[in-house]
C-alpha positions as CSV (number, residue, x, y, z in Angstrom):
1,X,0.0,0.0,0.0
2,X,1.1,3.2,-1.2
3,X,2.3,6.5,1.0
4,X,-0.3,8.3,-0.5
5,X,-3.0,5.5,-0.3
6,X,-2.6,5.2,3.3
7,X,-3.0,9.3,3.3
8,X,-5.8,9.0,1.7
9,X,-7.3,6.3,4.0
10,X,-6.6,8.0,6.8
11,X,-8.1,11.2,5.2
12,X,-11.6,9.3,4.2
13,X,-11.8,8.1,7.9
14,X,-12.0,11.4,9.3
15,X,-14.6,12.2,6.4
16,X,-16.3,8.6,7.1
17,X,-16.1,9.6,11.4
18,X,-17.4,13.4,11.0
19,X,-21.0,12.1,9.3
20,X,-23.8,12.0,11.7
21,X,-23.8,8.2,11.4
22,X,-20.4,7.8,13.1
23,X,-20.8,10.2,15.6
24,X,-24.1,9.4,16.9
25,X,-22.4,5.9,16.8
26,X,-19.2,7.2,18.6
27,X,-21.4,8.9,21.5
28,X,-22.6,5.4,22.7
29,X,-19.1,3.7,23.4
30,X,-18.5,7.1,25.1
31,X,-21.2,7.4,27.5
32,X,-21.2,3.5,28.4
33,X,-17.3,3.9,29.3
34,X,-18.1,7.1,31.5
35,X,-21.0,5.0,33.2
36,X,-19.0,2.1,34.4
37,X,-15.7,3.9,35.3
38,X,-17.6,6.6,37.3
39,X,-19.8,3.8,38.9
40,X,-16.5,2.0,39.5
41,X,-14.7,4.9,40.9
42,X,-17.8,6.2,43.0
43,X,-17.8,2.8,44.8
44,X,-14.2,2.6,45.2
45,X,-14.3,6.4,46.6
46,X,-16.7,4.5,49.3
47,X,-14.8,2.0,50.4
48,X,-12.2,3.7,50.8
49,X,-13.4,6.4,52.4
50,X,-14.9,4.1,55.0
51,X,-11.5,2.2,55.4
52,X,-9.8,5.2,56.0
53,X,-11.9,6.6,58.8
54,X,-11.4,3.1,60.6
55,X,-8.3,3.9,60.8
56,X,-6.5,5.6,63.2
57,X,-2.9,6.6,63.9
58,X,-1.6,7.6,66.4
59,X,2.2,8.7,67.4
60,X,3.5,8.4,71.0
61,X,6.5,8.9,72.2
62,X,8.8,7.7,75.5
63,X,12.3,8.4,77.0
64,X,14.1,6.8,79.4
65,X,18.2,7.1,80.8
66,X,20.7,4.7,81.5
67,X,24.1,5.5,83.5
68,X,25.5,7.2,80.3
69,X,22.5,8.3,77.7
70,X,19.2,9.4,77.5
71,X,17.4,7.8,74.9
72,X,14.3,9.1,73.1
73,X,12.1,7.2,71.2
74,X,9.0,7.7,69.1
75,X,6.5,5.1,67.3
76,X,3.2,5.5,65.3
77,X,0.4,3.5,66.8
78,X,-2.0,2.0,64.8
79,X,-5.6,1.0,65.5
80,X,-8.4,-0.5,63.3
81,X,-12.2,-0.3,64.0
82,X,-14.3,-2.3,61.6
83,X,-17.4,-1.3,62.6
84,X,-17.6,1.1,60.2
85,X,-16.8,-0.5,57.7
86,X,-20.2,-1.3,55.2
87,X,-19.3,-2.2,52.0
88,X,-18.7,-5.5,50.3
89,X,-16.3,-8.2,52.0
90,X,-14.3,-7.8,48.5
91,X,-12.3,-5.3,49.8
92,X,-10.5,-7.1,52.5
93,X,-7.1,-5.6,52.8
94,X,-6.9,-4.7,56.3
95,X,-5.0,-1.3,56.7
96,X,-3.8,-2.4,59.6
97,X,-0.6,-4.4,58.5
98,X,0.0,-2.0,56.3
99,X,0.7,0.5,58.7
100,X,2.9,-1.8,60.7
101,X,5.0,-2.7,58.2
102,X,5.5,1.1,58.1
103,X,5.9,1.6,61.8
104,X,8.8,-1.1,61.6
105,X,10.8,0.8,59.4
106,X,12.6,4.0,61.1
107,X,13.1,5.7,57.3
108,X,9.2,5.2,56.1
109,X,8.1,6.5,59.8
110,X,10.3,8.8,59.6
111,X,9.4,10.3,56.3
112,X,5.5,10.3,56.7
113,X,5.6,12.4,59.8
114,X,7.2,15.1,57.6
115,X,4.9,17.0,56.3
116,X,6.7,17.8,52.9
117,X,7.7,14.1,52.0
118,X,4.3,13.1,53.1
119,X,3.0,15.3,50.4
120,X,5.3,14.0,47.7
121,X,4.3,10.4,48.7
122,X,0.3,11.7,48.3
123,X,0.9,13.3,44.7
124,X,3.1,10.4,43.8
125,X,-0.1,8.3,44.6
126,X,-2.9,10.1,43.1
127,X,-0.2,10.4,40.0
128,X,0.1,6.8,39.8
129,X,-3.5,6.0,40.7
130,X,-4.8,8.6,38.0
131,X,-3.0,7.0,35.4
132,X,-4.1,3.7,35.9
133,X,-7.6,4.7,36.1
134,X,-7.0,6.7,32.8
135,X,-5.6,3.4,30.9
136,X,-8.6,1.6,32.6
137,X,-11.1,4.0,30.9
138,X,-9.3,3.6,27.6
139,X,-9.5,-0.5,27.9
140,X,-12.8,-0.1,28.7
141,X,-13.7,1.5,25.4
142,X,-11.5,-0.6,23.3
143,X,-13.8,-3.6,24.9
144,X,-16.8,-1.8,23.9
145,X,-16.0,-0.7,21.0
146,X,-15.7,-3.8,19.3
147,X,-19.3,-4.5,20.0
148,X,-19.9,-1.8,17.3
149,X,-17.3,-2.7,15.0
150,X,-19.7,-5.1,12.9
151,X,-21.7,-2.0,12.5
152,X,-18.9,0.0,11.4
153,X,-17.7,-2.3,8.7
154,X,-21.3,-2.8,7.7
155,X,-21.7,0.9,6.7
156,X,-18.2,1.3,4.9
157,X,-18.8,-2.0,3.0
158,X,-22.3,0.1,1.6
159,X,-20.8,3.5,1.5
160,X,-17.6,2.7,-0.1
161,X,-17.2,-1.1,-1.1
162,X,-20.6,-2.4,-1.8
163,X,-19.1,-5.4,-4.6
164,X,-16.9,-6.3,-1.1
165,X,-17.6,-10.1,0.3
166,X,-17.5,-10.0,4.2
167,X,-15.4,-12.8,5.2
168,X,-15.8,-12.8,9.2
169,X,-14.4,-15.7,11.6
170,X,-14.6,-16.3,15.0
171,X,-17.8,-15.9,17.6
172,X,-18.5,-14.3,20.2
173,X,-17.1,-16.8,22.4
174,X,-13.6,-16.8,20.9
175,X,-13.7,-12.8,21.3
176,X,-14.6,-12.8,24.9
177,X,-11.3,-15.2,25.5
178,X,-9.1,-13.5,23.2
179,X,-9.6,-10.4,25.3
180,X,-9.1,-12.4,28.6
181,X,-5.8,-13.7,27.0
182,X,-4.9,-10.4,26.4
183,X,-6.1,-9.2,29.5
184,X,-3.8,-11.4,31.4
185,X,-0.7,-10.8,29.1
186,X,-1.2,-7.4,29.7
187,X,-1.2,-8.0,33.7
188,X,1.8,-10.1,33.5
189,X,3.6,-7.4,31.4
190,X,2.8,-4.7,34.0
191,X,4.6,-6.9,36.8
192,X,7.5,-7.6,34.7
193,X,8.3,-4.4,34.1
194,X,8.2,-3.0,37.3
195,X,11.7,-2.6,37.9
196,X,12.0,0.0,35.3
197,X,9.1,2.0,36.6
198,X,11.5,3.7,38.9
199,X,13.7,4.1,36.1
200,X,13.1,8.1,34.5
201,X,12.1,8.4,31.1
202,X,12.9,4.0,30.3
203,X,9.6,4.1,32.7
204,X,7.1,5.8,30.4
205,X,7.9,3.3,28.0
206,X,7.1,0.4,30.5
207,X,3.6,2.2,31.9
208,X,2.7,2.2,28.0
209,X,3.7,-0.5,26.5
210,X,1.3,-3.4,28.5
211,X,-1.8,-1.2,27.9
212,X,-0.6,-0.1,24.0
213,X,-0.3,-4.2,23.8
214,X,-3.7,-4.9,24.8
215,X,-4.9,-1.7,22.4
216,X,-3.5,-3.3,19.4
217,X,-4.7,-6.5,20.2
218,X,-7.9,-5.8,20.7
219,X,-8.4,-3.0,17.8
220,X,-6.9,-5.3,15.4
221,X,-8.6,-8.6,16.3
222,X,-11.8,-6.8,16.4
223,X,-11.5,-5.6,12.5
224,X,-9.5,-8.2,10.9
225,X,-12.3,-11.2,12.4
226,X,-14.9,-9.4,11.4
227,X,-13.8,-8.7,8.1
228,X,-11.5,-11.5,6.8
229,X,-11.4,-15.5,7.3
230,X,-8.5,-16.7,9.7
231,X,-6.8,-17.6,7.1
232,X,-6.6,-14.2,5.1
233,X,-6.2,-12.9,8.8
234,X,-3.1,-14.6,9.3
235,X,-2.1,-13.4,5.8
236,X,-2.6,-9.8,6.0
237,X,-0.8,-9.5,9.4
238,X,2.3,-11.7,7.9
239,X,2.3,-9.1,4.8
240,X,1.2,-5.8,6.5
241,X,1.5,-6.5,10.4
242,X,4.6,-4.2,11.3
243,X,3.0,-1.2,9.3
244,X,-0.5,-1.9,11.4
245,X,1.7,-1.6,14.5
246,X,3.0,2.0,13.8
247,X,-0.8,2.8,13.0
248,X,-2.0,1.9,16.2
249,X,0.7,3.1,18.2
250,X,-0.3,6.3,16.4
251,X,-4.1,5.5,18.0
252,X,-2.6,4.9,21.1
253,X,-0.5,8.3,21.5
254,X,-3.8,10.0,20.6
255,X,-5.4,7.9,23.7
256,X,-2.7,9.7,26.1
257,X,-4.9,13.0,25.2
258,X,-7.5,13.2,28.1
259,X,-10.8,11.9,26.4
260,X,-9.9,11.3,23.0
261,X,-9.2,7.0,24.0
262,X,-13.3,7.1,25.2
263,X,-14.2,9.3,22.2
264,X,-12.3,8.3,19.2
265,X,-12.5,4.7,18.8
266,X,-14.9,4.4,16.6
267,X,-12.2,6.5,14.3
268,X,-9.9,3.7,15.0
269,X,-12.1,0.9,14.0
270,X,-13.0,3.0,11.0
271,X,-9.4,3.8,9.7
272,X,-8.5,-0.4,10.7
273,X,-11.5,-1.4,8.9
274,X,-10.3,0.6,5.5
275,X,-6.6,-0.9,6.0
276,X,-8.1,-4.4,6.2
277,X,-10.4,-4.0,3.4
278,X,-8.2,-2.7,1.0
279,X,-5.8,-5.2,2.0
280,X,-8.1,-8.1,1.7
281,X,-8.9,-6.8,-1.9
282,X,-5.5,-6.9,-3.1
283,X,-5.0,-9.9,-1.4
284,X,-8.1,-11.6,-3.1
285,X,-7.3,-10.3,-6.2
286,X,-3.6,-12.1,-6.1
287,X,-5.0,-15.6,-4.6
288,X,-8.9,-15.5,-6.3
């Protein structure tokens, strides 16, 4: 496929995404993302909201002398009421060892009773914890997203391809454990990478590249089993797979813009589904 082909794919897309079709159709994947990760997040506010006013900390401190030196001493005391606790057993971390694993170590007890690295360690959290509930909003839509992708390749195929065949494999079944597949991949990436999260710059790549896996996975899956057998499948990615990749890592950069991964993709799936159909012509007309 030419530089200028692929320009002019990526081109009809947008044209294809801007019609009222695709944007009535773009709004659905939105608002269903929104629903569940603000339902999610509102319940995990609760529970942790309760968890924390269970517990309480308290610091104490003590001296005492010898013959020689006077020795000071402080320690954080920890208690844990679960009676207020009203939300679902689920959420059974207790707090509590936390905590003492803290109050064991002079440097970590040390450092949250100052107030300025106490701050830094509560950014540092909500930093991390915002991020992951960012990517969690963008996998979301990539999940619901492909629940719309037959409709998407339905209207290109009568808008721009009508003499196109419409080669689909798979069922729904096979979908729902490709994405657990991937799902779990993705997990296992995260924890492999972890020592490089504390590593500057090296660490964006490794925050990235787990959820950018499960991305391309997912967009890509969605499209080609929709539009191709498994055999043509296999035979597109062999001949085209690497300059796929760079497209959808292009998707996924766009996903690091707050909103556009729960908005845009439907644009995605559109752009993937041109790519695969033009492919799958040129293919066909080579093997018949």
């Amino acid at each position: 496929m030419s530089m200028m082909k692929k320009k002019n794919l990526f081109t009809l897309s947008i044209k294809d995404f801007l019609t009222p079709y695709f944007l009535g159709l773009a709004l659905m994947p939105l608002l269903l993302t929104l629903v569940i990760l603000f339902s999610g997040l509102g319940y995990g506010m609760s529970v942790l909201d309760d968890t924390m006013k269970s517990v309480k900390i308290e610091k104490t401190s003590s001296s005492y002398s010898d013959a020689t030196i006077s020795h000071f001493q402080s320690s954080v005391n920890v208690s844990y009421d679960d009676s207020n606790i009203t939300s679902t057993p689920l959420y059974e971390i207790n707090p509590v060892k936390l905590f003492e694993s803290v109050q064991s170590s002079e440097i970590l007890s040390s450092m949250l009773e100052n107030d300025i690295l106490r701050w830094i360690i509560e950014k540092v959290i909500l930093l991390v914890a915002g991020y992951f509930i960012f990517i969690i909003a963008v996998i979301i839509a990539v999940i619901i997203v492909g629940f719309f992708t037959p409709l998407v390749v339905k209207k290109l195929k009568s808008r721009h391809y009508p003499p196109f065949e419409i080669r689909g494999h798979g069922s729904v079944l096979s979908a729902i454990i490709y994405a657990l597949k991937s799902l779990f991949i993705m997990i296992i990436l995260y924890i492999i990478l972890t020592p490089i999260y504390f590593i500057p710059l090296l660490n964006i790549i490794a925050f990235n590249l787990p959820a950018y896996y499960f991305f391309h996975k997912m967009l890509v899956y969605d499209v080609g089993s929709e539009i191709n057998t498994k055999k043509e499948f296999i035979q597109i990615k062999a001949l085209v797979g690497n300059q796929i990749r760079i497209r959808t890592l292009g998707m996924y950069m766009l996903t690091l813009i707050p909103f556009v991964g729960i908005f845009f993709p439907i644009l995605f799936v559109i752009y993937l589904s041109h790519i695969f159909i033009n492919e799958s012509l040129e293919l066909r007309a080579v093997t018949g």
